[in-house]
TIKE-823088 format. One record per residue: residue in one letter; residue number from 0; x negated, y, z negated of N, C-alpha, C, O, CB in turn. Coordinates in nm, 2 decimals. Glycine has a CB too. Layout:
BEGIN
(rec "A", NUM, (X, Y, Z), (X, Y, Z), (X, Y, Z), (X, Y, Z), (X, Y, Z))
...
//
This chain:
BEGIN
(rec "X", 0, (-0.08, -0.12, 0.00), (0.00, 0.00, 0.00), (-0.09, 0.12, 0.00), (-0.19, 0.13, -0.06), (0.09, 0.00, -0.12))
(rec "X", 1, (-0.05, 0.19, 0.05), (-0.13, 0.33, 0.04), (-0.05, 0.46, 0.00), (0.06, 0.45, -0.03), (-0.18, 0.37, 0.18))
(rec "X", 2, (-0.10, 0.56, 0.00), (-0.11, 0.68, -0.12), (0.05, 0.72, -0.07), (0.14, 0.73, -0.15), (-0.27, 0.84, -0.11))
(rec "X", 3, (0.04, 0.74, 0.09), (0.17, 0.82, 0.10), (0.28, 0.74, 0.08), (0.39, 0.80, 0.08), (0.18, 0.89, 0.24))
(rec "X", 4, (0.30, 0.60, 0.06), (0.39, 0.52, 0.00), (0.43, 0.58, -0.14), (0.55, 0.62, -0.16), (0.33, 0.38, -0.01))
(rec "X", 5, (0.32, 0.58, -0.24), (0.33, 0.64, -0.37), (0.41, 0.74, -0.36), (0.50, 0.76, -0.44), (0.21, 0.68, -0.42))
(rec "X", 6, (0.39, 0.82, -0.27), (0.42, 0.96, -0.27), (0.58, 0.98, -0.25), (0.65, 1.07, -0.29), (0.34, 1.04, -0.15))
(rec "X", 7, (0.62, 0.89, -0.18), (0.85, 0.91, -0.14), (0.90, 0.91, -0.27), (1.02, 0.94, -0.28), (0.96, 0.73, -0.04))
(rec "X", 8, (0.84, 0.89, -0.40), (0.94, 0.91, -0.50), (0.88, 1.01, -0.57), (0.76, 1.05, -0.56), (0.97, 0.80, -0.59))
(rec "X", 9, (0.97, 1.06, -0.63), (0.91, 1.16, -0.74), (0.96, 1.14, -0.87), (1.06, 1.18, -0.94), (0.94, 1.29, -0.70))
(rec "X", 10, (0.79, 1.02, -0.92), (0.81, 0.99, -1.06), (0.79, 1.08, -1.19), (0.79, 1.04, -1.30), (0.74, 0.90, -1.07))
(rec "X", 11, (0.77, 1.22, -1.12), (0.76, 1.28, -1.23), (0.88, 1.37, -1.24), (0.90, 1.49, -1.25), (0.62, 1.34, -1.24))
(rec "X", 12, (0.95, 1.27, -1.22), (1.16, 1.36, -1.26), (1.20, 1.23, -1.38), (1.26, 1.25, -1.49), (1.34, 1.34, -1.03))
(rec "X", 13, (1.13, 1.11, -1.32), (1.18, 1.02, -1.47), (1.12, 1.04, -1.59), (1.02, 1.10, -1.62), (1.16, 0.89, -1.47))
(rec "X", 14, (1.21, 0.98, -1.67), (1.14, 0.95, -1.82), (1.07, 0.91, -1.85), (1.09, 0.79, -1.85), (1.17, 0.91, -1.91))
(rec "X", 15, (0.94, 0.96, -1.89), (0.83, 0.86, -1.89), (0.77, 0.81, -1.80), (0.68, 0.72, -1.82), (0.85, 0.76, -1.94))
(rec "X", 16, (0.81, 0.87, -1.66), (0.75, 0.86, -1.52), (0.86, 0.75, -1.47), (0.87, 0.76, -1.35), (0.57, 0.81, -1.52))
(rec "X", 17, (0.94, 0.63, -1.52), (1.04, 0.52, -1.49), (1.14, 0.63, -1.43), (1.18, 0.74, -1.47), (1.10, 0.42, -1.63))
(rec "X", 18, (1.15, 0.55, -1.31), (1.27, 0.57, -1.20), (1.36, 0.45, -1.22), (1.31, 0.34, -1.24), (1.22, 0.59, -1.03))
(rec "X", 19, (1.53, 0.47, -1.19), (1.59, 0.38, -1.20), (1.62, 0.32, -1.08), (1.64, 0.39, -0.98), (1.68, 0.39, -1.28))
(rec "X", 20, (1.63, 0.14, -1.08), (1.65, 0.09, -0.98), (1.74, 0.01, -0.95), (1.72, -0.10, -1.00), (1.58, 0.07, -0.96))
(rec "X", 21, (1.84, 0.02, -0.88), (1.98, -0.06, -0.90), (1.95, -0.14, -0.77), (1.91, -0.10, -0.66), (2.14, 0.02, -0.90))
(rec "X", 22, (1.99, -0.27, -0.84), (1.93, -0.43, -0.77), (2.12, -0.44, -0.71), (2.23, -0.43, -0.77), (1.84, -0.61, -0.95))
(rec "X", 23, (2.07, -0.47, -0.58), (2.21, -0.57, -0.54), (2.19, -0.67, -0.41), (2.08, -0.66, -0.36), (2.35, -0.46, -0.48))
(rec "X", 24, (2.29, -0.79, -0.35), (2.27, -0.87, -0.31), (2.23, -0.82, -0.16), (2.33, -0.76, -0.11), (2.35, -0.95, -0.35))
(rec "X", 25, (2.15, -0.82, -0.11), (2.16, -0.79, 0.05), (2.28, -0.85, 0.13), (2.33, -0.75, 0.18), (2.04, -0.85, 0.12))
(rec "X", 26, (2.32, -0.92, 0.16), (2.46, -0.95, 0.19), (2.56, -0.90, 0.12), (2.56, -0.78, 0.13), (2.47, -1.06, 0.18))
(rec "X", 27, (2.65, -0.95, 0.06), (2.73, -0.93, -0.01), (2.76, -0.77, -0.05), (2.87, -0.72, -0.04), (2.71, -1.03, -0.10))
(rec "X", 28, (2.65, -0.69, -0.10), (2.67, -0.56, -0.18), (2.70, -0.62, -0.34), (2.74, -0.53, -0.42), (2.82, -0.46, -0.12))
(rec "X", 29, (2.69, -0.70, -0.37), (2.73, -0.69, -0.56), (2.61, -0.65, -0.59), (2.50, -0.68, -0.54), (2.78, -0.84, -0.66))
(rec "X", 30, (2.64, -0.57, -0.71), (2.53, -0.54, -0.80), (2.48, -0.64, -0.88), (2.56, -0.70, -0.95), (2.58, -0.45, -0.89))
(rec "X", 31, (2.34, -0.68, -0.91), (2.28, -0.79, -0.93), (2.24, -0.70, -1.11), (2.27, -0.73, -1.22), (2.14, -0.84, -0.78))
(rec "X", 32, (2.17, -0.61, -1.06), (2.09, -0.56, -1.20), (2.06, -0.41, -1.22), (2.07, -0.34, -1.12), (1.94, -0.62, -1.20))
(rec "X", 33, (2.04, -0.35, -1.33), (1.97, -0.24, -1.31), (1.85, -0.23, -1.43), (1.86, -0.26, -1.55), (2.07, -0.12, -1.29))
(rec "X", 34, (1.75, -0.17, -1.35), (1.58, -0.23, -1.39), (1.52, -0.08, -1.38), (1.58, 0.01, -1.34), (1.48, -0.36, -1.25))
(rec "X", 35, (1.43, -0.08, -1.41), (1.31, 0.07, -1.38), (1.19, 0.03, -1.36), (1.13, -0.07, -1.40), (1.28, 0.19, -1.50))
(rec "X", 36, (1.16, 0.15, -1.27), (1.02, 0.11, -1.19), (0.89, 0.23, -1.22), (0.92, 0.34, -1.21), (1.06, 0.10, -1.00))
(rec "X", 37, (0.79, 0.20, -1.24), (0.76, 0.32, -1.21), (0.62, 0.28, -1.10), (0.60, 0.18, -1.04), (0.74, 0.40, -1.35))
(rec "X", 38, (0.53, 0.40, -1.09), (0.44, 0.38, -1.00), (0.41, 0.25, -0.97), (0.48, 0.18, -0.89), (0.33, 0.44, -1.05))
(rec "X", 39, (0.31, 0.21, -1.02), (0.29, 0.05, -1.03), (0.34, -0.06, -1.00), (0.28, -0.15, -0.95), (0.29, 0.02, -1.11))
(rec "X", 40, (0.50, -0.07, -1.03), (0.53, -0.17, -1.01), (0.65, -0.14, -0.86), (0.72, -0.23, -0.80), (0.57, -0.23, -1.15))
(rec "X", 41, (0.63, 0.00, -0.84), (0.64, 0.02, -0.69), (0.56, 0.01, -0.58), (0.58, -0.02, -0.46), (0.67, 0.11, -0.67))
(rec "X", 42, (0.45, 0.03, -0.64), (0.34, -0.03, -0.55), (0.32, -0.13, -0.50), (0.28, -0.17, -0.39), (0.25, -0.04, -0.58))
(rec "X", 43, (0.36, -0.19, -0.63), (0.35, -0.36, -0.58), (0.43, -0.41, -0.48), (0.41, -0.46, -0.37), (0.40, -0.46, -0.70))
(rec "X", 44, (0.54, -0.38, -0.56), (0.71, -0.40, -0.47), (0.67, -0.38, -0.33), (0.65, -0.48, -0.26), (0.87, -0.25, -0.50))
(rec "X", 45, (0.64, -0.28, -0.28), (0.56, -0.24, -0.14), (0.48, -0.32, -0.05), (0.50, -0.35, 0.07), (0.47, -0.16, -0.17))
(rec "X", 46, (0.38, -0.36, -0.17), (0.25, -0.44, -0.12), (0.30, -0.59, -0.10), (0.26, -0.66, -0.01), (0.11, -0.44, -0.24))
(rec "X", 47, (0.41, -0.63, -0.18), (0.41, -0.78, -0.20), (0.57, -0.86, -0.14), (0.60, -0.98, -0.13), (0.38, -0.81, -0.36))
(rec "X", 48, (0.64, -0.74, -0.12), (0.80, -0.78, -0.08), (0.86, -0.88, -0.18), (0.92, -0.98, -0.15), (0.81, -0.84, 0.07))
(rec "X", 49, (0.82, -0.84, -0.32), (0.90, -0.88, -0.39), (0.95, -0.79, -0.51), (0.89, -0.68, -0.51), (0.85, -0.99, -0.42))
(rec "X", 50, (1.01, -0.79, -0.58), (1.07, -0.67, -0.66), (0.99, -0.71, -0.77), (0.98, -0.83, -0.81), (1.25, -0.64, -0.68))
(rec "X", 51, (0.93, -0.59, -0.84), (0.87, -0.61, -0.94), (0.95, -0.47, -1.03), (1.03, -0.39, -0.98), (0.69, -0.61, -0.91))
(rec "X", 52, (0.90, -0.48, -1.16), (0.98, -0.32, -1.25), (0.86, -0.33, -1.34), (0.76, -0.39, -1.36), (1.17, -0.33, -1.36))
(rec "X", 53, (0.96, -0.19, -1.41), (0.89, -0.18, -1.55), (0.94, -0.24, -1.67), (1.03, -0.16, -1.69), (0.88, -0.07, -1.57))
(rec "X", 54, (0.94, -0.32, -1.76), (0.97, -0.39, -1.89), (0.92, -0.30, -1.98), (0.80, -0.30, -2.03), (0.92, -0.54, -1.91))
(rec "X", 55, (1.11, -0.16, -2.02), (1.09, -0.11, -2.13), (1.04, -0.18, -2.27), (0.95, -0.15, -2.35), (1.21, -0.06, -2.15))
(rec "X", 56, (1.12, -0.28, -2.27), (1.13, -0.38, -2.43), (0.96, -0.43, -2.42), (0.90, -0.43, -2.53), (1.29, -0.56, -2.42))
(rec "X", 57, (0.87, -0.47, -2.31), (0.78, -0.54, -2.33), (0.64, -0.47, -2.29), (0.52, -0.51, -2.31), (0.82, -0.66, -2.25))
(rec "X", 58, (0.69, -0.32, -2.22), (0.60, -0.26, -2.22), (0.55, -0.29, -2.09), (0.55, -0.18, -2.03), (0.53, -0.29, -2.32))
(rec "X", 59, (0.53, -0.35, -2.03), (0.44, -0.41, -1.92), (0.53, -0.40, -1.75), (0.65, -0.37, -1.75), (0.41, -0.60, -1.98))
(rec "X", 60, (0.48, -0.41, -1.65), (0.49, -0.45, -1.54), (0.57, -0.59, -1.54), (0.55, -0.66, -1.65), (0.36, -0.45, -1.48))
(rec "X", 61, (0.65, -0.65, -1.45), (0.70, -0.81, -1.47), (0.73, -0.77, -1.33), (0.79, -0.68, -1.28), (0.83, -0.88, -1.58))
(rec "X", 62, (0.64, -0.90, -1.26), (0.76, -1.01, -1.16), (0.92, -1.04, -1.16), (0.92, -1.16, -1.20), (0.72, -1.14, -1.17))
(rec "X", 63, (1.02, -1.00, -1.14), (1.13, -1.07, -1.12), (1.10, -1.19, -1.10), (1.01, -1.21, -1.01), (1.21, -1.03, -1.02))
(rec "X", 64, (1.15, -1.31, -1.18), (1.13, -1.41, -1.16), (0.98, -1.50, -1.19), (0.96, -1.61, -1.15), (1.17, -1.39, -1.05))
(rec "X", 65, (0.92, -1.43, -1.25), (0.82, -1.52, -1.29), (0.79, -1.60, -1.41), (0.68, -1.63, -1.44), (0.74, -1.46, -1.28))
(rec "X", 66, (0.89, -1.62, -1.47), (0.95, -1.70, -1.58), (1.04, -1.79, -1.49), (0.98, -1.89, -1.43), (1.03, -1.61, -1.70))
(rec "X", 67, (1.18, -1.77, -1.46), (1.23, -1.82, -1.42), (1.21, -1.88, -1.25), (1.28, -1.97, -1.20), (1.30, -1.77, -1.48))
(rec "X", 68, (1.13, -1.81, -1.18), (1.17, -1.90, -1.06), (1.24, -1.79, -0.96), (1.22, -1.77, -0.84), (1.29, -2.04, -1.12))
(rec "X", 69, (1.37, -1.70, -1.06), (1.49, -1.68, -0.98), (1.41, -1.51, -0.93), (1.42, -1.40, -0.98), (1.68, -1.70, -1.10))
(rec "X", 70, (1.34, -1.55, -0.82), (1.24, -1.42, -0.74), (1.38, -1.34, -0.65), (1.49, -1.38, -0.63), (1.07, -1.49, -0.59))
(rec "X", 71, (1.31, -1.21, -0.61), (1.42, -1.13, -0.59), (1.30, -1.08, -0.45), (1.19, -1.01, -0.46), (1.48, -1.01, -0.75))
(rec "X", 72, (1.36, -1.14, -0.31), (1.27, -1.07, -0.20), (1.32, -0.90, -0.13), (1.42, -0.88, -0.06), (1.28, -1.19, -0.07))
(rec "X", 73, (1.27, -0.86, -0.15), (1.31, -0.73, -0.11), (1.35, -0.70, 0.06), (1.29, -0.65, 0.16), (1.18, -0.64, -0.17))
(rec "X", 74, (1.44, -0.73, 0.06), (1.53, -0.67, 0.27), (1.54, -0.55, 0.26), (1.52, -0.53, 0.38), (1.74, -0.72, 0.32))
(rec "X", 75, (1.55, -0.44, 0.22), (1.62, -0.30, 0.24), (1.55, -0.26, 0.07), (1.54, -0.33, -0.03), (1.83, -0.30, 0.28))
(rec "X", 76, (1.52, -0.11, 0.11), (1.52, 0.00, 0.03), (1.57, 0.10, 0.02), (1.49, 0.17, 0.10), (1.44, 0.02, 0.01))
(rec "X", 77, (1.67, 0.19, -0.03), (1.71, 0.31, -0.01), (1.70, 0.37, -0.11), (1.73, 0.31, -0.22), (1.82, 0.33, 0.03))
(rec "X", 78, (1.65, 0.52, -0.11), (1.61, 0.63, -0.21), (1.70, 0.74, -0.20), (1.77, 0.78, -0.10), (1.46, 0.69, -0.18))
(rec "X", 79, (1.69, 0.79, -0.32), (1.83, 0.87, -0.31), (1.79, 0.98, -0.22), (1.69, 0.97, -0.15), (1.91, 0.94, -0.48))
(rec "X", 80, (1.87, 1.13, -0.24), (1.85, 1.25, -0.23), (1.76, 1.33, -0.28), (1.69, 1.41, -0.22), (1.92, 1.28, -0.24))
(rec "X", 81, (1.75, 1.29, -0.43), (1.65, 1.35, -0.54), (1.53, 1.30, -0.50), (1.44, 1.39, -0.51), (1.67, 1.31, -0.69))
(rec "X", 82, (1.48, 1.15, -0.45), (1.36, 1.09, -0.45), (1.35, 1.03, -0.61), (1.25, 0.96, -0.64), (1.25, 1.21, -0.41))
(rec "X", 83, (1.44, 1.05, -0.67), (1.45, 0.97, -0.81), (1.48, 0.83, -0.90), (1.44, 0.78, -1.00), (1.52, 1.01, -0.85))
(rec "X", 84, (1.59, 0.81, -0.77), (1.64, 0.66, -0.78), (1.63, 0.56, -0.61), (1.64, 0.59, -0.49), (1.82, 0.68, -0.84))
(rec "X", 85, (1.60, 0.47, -0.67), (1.65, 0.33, -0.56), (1.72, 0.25, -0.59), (1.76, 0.24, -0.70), (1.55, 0.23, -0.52))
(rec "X", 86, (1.76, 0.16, -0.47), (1.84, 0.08, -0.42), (1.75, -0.01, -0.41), (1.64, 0.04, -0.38), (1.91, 0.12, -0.32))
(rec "X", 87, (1.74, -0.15, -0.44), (1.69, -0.21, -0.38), (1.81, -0.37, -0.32), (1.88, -0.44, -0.40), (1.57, -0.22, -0.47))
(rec "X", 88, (1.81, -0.38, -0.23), (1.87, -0.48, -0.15), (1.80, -0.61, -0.15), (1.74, -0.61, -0.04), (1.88, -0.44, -0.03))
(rec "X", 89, (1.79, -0.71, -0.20), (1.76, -0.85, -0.27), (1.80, -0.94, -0.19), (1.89, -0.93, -0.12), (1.82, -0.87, -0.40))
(rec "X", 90, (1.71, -1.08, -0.19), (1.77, -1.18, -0.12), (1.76, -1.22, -0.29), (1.66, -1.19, -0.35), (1.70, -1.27, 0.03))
(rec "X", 91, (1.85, -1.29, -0.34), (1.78, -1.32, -0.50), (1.78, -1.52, -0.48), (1.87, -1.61, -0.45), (1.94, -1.24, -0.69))
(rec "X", 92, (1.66, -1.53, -0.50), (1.60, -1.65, -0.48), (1.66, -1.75, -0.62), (1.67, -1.69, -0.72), (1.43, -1.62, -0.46))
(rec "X", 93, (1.70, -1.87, -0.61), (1.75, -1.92, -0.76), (1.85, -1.86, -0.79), (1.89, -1.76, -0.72), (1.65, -1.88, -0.88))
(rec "X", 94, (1.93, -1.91, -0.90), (2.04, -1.93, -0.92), (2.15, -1.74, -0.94), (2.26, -1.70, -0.91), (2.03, -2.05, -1.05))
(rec "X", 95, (2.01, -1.70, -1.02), (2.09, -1.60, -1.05), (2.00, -1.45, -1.14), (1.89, -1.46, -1.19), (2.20, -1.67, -1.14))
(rec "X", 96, (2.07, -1.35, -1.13), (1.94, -1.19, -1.20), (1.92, -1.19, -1.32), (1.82, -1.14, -1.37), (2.00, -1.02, -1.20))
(rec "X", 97, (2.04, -1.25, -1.40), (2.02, -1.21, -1.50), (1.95, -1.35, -1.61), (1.97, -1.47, -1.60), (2.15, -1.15, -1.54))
(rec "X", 98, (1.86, -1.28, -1.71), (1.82, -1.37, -1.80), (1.93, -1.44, -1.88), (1.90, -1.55, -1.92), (1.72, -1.31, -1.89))
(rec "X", 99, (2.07, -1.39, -1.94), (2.16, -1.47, -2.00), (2.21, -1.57, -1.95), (2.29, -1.63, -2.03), (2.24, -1.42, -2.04))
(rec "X", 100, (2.21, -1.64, -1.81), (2.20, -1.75, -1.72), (2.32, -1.68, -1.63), (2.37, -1.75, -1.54), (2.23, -1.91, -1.79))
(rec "X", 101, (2.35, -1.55, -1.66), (2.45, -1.55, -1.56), (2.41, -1.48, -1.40), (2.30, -1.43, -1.39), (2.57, -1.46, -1.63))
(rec "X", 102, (2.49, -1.49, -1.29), (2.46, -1.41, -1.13), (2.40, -1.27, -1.16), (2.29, -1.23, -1.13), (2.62, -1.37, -1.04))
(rec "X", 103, (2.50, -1.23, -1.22), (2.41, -1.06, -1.21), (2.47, -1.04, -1.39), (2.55, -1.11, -1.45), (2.50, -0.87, -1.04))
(rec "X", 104, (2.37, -0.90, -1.43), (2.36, -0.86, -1.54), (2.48, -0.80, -1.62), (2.49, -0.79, -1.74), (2.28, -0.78, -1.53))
(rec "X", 105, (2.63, -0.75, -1.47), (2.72, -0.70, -1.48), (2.85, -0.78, -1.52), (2.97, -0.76, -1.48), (2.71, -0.63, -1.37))
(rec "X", 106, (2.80, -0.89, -1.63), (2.88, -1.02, -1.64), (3.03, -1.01, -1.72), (3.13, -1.08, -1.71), (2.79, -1.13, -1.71))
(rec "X", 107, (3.00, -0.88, -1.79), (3.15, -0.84, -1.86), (3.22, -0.75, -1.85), (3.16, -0.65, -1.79), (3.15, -0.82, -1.97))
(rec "X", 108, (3.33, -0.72, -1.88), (3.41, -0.61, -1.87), (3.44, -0.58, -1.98), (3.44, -0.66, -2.07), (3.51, -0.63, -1.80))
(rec "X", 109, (3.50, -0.42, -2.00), (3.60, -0.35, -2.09), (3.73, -0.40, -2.09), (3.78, -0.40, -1.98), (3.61, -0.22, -2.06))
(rec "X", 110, (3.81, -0.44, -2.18), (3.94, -0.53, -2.22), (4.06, -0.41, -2.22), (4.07, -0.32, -2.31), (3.93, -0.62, -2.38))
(rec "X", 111, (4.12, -0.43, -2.15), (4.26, -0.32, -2.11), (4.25, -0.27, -2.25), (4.20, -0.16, -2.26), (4.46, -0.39, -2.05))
(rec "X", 112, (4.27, -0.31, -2.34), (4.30, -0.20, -2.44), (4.16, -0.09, -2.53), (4.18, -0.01, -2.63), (4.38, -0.29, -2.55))
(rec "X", 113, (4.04, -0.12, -2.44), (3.93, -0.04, -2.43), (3.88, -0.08, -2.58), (3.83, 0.01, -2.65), (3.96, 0.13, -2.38))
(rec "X", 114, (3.89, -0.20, -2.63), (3.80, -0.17, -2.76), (3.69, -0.30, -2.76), (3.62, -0.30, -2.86), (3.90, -0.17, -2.90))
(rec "X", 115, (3.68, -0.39, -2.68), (3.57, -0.50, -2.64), (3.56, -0.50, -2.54), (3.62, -0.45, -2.45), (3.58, -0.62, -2.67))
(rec "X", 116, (3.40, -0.61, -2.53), (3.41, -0.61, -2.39), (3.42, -0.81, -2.41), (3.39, -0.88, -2.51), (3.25, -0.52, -2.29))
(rec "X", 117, (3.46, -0.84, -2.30), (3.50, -1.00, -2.30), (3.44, -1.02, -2.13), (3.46, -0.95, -2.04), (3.72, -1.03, -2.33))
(rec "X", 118, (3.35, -1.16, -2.13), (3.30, -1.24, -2.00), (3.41, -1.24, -1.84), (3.52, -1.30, -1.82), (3.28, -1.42, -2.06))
(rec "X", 119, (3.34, -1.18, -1.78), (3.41, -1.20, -1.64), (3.37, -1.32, -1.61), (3.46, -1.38, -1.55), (3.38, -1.10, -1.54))
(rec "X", 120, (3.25, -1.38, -1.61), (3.18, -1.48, -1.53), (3.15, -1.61, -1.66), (3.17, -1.61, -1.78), (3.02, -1.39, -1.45))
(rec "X", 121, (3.09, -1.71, -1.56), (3.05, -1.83, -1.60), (2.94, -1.82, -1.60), (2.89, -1.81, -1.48), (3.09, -1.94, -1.55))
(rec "X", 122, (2.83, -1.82, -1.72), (2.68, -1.87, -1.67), (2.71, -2.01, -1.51), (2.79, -2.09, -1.46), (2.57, -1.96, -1.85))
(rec "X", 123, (2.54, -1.94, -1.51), (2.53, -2.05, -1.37), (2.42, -2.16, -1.44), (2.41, -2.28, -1.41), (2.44, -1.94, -1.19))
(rec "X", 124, (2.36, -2.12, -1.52), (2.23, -2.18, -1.62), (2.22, -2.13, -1.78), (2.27, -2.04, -1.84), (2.07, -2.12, -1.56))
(rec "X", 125, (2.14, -2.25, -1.81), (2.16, -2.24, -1.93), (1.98, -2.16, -1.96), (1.88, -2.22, -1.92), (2.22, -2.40, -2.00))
(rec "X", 126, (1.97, -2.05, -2.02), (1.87, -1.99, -2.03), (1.77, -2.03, -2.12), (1.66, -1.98, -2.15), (1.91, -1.88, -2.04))
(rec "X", 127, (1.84, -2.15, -2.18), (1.72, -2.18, -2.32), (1.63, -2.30, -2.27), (1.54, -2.36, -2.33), (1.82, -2.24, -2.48))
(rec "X", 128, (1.69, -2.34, -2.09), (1.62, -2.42, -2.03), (1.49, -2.35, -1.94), (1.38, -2.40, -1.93), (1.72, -2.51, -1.96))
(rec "X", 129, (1.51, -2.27, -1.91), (1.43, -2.19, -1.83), (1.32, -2.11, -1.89), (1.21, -2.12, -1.84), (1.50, -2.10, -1.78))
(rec "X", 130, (1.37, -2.02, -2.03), (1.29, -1.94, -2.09), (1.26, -2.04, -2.22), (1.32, -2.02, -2.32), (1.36, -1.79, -2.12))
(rec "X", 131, (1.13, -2.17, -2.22), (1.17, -2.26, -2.33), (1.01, -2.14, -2.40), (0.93, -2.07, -2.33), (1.15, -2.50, -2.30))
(rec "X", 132, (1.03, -2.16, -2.54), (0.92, -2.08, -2.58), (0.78, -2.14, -2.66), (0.69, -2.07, -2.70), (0.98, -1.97, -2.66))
//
């Protein structure tokens, strides 16, 4: 990857330099995830056509999928107006985005009477098989 790649976003509008990145299926359009990236692990993304982020909780850079398997190949990128946020358009390799074993991260809903949220979806996996520690 090179410099003027670096250069289409402008990470110094995020927090902490993290731009947010909303993951969805290249086909379909469902929303798979939403992740932050910053320099680095857009670089990568770039260099390697696979989606990589930033891991608030862990601090670090991660592979999509390098625990589990379930890799996320990057088809399409779109950047907003600001240069702040992406899109990223996914082939998602393996069963599914999210670490709680379900398709995407967006697995629950608000309950008509707005005071829980209750499962739209069925895990696809069981996560304690994948992430064994």
């Amino acid at each position: 990857m090179n410099n003027k790649s670096a250069n289409i976003l402008s990470f110094s509008k995020g927090t902490d330099g993290l731009l947010p990145a909303i993951v969805q299926d290249h086909q379909s359009g469902e929303v798979l995830m939403l992740a932050y990236i910053n320099e680095e692990s857009w670089c990568r993304t770039l260099a390697s056509g696979q989606a990589h982020y930033w891991s608030r909780s862990r601090n670090k850079i991660w592979l999509k999928g390098e625990s589990s398997g379930h890799i996320q190949l990057i088809k399409e990128i779109r950047v907003d107006c600001d240069a702040d946020a992406v899109i990223f358009k996914v082939e998602q390799l393996g069963k599914a985005a999210c670490h709680t074993g379900h398709r995407t991260c967006f697995y629950r809903r608000l309950t008509s009477n707005g005071d829980r949220l209750e499962s739209a979806e069925t895990p696809v996996f069981d996560p304690a098989e994948i992430y064994q520690q």
